[in-house]
C-alpha positions in Angstrom: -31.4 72.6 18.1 -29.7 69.3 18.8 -31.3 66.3 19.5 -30.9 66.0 23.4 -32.4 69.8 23.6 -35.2 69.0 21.4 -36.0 65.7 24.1 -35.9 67.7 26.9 -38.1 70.7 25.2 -40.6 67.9 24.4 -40.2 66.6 27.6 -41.2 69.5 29.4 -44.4 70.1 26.8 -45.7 66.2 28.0 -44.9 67.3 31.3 -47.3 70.3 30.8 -50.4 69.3 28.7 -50.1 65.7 29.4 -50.3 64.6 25.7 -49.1 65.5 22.3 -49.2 65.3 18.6 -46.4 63.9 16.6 -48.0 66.2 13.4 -47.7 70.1 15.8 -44.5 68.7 17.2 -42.5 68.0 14.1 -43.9 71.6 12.6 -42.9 73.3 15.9 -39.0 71.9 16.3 -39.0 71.7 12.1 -38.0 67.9 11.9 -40.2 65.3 10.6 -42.4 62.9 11.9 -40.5 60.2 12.3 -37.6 61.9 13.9 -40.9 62.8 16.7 -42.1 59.4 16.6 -38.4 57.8 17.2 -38.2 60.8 20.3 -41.4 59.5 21.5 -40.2 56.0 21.3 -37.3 56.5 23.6 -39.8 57.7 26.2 -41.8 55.3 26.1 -38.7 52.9 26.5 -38.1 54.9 29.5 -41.7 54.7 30.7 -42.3 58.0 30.5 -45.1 58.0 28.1 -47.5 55.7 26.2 -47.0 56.3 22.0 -50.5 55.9 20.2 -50.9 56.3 16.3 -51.3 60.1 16.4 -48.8 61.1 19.6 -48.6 60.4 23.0 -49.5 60.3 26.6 -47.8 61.1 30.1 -47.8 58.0 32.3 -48.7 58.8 36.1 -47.9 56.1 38.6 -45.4 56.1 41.6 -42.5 53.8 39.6 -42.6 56.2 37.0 -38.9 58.5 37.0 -37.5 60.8 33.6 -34.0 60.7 32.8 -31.4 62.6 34.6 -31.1 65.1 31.7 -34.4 65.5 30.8 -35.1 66.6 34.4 -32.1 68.9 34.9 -33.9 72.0 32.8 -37.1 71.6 35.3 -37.8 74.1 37.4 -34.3 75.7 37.4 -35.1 78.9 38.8 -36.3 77.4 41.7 -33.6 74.9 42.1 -31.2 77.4 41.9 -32.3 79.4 44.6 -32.9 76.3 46.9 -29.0 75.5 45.8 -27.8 79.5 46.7 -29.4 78.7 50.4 -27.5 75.7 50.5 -24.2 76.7 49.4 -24.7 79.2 52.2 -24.0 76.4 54.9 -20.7 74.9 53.7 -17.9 75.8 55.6 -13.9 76.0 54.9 -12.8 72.2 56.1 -15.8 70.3 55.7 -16.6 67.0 54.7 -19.8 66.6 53.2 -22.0 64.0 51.2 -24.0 65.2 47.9 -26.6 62.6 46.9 -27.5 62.4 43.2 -30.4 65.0 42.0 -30.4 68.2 40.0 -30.9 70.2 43.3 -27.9 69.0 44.4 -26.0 69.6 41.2 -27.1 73.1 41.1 -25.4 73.3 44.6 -22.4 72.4 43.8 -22.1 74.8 41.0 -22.7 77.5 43.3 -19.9 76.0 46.3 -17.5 78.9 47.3 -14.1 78.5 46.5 -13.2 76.4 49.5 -11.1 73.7 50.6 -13.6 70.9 51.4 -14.1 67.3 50.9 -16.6 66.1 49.0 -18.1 62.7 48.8 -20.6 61.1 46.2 -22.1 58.9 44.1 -23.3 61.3 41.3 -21.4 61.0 38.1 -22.3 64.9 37.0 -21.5 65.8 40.0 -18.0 64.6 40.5 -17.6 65.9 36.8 -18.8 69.6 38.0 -15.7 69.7 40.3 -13.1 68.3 38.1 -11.2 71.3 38.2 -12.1 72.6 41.7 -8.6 71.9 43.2 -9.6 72.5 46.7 -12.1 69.9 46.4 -10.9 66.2 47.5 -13.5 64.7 45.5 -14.7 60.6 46.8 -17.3 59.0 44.1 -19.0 56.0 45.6 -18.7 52.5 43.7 -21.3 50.6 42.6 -23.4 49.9 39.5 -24.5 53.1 37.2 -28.1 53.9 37.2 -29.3 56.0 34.0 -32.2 57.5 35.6 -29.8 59.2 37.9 -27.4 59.6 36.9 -25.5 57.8 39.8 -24.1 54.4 41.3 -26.7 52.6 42.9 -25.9 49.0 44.7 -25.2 46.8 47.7 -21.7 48.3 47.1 -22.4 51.7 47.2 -24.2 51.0 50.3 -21.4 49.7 52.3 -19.5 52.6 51.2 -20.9 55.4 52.6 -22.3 53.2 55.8 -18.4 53.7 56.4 -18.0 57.6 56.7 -19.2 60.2 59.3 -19.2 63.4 57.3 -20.3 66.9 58.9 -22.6 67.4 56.5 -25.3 65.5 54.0 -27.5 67.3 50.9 -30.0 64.8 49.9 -32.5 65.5 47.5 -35.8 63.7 46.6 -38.5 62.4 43.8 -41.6 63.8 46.5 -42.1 65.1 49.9 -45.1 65.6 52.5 -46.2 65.8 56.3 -47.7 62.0 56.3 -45.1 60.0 54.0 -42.0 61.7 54.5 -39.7 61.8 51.6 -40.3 59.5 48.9 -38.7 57.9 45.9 -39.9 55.6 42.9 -37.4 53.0 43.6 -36.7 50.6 46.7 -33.0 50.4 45.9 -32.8 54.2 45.3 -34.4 54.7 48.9 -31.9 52.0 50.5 -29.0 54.4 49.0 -30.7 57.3 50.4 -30.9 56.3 53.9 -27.2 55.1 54.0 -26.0 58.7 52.8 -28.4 60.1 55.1 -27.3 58.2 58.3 -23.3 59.1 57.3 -23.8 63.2 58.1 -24.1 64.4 61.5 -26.1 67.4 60.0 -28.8 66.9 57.5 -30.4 68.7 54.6 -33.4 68.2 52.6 -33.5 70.4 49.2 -36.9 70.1 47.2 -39.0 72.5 45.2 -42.1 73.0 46.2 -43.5 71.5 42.7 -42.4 68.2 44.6 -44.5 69.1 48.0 -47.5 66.8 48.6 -46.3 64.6 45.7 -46.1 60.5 46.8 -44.0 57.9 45.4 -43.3 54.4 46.3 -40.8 54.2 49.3 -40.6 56.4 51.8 -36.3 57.4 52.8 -36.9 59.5 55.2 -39.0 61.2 57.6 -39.0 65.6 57.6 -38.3 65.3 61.6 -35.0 63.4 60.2 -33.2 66.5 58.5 -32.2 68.9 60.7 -32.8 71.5 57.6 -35.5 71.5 54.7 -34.6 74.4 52.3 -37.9 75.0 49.9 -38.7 77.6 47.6 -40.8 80.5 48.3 -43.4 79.1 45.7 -44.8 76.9 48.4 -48.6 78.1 50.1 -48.5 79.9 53.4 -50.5 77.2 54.6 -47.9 74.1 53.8 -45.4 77.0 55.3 -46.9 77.1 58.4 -47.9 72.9 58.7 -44.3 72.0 57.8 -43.0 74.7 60.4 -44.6 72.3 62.9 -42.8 68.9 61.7 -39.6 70.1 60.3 -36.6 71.7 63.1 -35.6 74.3 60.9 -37.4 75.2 57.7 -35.6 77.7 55.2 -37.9 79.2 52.5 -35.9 80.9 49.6 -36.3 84.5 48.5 -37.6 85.6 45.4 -35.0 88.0 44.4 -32.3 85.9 44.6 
């Protein structure tokens, strides 16, 4: 196992009980402690955890985002069949927006063969349809963001205020009935809203993981997206409240 697959296993581990031992995770990916501690370490750079002597803790708190990769192996399944719902709605000639997210990365790997434009400013993304030549591919300037993977800036802002595409796919960090959808960062909200405003018709795609979850900034309300597209995993309860809020609510199926 490689070094980036060993993060993201441990990654997913914190993510699941919380905190961990540097001792049981060295003897469960065979590497030593320190290799652990140094993982650890670049966590905690991250903000993602605190380190103590013997392992570490998750941090909670609404400015608190993982890494791009480390995210892109959560919940997969569910991703994917939010993305398969998706795909459904692009159309021979369109022009749509794709905002940066591992939703929307799964949807574009699952894009018919079409002739479509797509615009973005996701790095992985744009790479995913390098050699899609049907796709007029637009990445968005600005400055590159780590955490997502994405250019994030005044600039990229002004870009996309420019366009009118048919159709947007945003994701987000957390989503509910009072806030909205919400994001850790007031710059990645600002971003948000400007690809959201450039697409006549709108899409929300979140797990249901993400449901009820708050973060910082709110980017948008649910009554802005003209579709949410959640996986079947969410309560029949939450189905029937965000029924009432959203215009069109699309709930996966579970053999798909």
């Amino acid at each position: 196992m490689n070094s980036i697959d060993r993060q993201r296993e441990i990654f997913n581990l914190i993510q699941r009980e919380k905190t961990v031992e540097v001792n049981k995770l060295a003897r469960s990916f065979g590497v030593s402690t320190m290799t652990i501690r140094r993982d650890l370490a670049e966590f905690e750079k991250r903000g993602v955890v605190t380190t103590t002597y013997g392992g570490a803790y998750l941090n909670k708190g609404a400015s608190i985002e993982a890494d791009f990769f480390l995210r892109t192996s959560q919940m997969l399944d569910k991703k994917q069949k939010i993305a398969y719902e998706a795909a459904k709605h692009v159309d021979e000639g369109d022009t749509i927006i794709i905002d940066c997210g591992t939703t929307t990365l799964e949807l574009v790997k699952l894009i018919p063969d079409k002739k479509i434009k797509i615009i973005t400013n996701s790095w992985p993304v744009s790479y995913c349809l390098k050699k899609r030549p049907n796709v007029t591919l637009v990445l968005a300037p600005g400055e590159y963001d780590h955490i997502s993977a994405g250019t994030f800036s005044g600039q990229t802002i002004t870009f996309f205020e420019q366009f009118h595409a048919d159709k947007v796919f945003m994701g987000t960090h957390g989503f509910s009935i009072a806030r909205g959808a919400t994001v850790p960062e007031i710059l990645d909200a600002e971003v948000k809203r400007s690809l959201l405003n450039a697409g006549a018709t709108k899409y929300l795609l979140a797990d249901s993981t993400k449901f009820n979850q708050s973060y910082l900034v709110t980017h948008a309300k649910l009554e802005d997206f003209d579709y949410l597209i959640v996986d079947n995993d969410i309560g029949e309860d939450d189905k029937r409240r965000l029924k009432e809020v959203c215009r069109n609510l699309i709930i996966t199926e579970n053999n798909k």
